[in-house]
Legacy VTK file of the C-alpha trace (Angstrom):
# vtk DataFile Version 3.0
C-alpha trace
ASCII
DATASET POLYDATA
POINTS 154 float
0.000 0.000 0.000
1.116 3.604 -0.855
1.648 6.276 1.642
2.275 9.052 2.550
4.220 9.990 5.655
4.488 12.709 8.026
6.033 13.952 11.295
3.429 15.588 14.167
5.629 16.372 17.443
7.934 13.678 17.942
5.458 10.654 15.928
5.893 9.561 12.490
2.449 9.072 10.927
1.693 6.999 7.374
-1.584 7.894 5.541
-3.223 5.628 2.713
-2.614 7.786 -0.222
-6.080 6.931 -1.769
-7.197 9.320 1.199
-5.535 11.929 0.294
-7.122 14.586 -2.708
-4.108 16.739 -2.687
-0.649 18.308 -0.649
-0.857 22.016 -1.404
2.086 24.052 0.238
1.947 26.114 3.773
-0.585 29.087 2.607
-1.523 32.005 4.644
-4.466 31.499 6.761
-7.388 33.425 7.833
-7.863 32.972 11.454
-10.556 34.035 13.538
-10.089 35.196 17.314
-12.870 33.092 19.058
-11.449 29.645 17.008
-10.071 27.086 18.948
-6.394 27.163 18.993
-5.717 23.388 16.805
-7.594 25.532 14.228
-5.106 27.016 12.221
-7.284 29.028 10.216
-9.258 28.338 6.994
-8.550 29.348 3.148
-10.375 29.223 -0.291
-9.593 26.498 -2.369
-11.216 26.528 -5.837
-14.180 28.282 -4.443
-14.396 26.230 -1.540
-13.594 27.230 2.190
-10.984 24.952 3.514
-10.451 24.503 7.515
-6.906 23.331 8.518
-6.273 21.668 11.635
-3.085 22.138 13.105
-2.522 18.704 13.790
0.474 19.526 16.481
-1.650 21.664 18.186
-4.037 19.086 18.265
-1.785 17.020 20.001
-0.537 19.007 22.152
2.763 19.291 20.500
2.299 23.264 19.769
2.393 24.926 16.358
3.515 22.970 13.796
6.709 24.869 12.636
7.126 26.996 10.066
9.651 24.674 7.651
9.799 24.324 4.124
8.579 20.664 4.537
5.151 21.818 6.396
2.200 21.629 4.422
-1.602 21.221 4.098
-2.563 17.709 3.037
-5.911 17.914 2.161
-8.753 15.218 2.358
-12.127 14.723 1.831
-14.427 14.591 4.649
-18.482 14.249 4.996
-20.717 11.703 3.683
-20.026 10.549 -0.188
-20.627 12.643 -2.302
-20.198 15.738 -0.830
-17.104 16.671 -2.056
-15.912 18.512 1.090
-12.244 19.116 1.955
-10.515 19.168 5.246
-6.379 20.586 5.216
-4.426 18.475 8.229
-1.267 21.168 8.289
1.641 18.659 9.559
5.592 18.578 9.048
8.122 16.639 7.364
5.788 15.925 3.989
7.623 14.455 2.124
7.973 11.051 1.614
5.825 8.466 -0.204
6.719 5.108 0.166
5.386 1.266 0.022
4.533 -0.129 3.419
2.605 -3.596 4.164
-1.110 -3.171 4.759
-1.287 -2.650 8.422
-3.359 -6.252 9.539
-0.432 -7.192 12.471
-0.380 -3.319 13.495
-1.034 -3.072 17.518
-4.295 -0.841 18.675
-2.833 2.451 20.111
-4.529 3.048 22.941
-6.562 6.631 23.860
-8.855 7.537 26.229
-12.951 7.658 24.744
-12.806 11.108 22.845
-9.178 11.999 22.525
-7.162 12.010 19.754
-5.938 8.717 18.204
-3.527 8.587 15.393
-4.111 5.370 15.261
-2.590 1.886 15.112
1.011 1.625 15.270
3.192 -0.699 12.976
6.748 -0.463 12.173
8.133 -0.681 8.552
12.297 -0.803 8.126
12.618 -0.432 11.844
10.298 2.547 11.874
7.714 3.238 14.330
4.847 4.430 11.853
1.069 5.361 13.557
-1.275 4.077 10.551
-3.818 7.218 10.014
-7.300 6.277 10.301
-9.179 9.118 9.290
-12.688 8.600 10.856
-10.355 7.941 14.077
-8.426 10.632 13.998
-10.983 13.831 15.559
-13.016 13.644 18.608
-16.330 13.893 18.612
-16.327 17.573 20.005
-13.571 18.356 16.934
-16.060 16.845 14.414
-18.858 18.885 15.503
-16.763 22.087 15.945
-15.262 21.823 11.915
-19.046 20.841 10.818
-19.781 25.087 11.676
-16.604 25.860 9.751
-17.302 23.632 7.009
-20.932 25.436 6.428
-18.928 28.475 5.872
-19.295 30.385 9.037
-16.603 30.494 11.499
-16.788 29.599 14.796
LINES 1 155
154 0 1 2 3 4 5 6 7 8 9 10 11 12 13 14 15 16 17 18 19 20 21 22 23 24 25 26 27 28 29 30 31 32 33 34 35 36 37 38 39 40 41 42 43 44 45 46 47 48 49 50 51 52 53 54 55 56 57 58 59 60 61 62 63 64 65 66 67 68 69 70 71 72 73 74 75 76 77 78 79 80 81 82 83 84 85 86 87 88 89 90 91 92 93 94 95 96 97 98 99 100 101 102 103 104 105 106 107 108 109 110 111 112 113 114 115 116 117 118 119 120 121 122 123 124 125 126 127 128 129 130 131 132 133 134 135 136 137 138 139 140 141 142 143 144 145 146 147 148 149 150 151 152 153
């Protein structure tokens, strides 16, 4: 399986590549003052408005820093169909590689409504998290981005 891999703090994460619509680079954000702070800001792409989680503020890790290699993978979120786009603004993008489907990876273990980057595997003597998409926000995250997506911010 293809994918593509990313660093958020001090955790490598691998994300199936047939999730992903497209890796656009580190754009200026509109932010509002009354977001929560793992919400980087939101921008228009091809007519759409975009939120971007900062995924290292989301886990606690602080901003996500301000490299060359940061950028704002963005995926589609919301029932088929809908066409909607989410931006997950994470370092080290980069790399694309081949890694075994993730059937032997162990559970990673969170607390009920936390964040979980989900199961970990290791590939080449790597510790990888596998990205699980509809694991990855809380339920009060979800809720939160569903106001952004209808094109009002929070």
């Amino acid at each position: 399986m293809l994918v593509l891999t990313f660093q958020i703090g001090t955790d490598r994460l691998a994300l199936d590549i047939r999730q992903v619509r497209e890796v656009v680079p580190r754009v200026q954000l509109r932010q509002s003052a009354c977001s929560p702070p793992w919400l980087a800001g939101v921008f228009v792409y091809r007519g759409q408005i975009v939120p971007v989680i900062d995924l290292h503020q989301l886990a606690g890790a602080g901003e996500c820093p301000p490299h060359l290699s940061s950028r704002i993978i963005l995926v589609p979120v919301g029932p088929e169909g809908e066409n909607r786009l989410l931006g997950l603004l994470a370092a080290q993008v980069a790399d694309i590689r081949e890694i075994q489907p993730p059937s032997g990876a162990v559970p990673y273990i969170t607390n009920p409504g936390e964040l979980d980057f989900g199961p970990v595997l290791t590939e080449n003597g790597e510790i990888l998290h596998f990205l699980e998409l509809e694991r990855l926000l809380p339920e009060p995250v979800q809720r939160q981005l569903a106001v952004v997506r209808r094109g009002s911010l929070p």
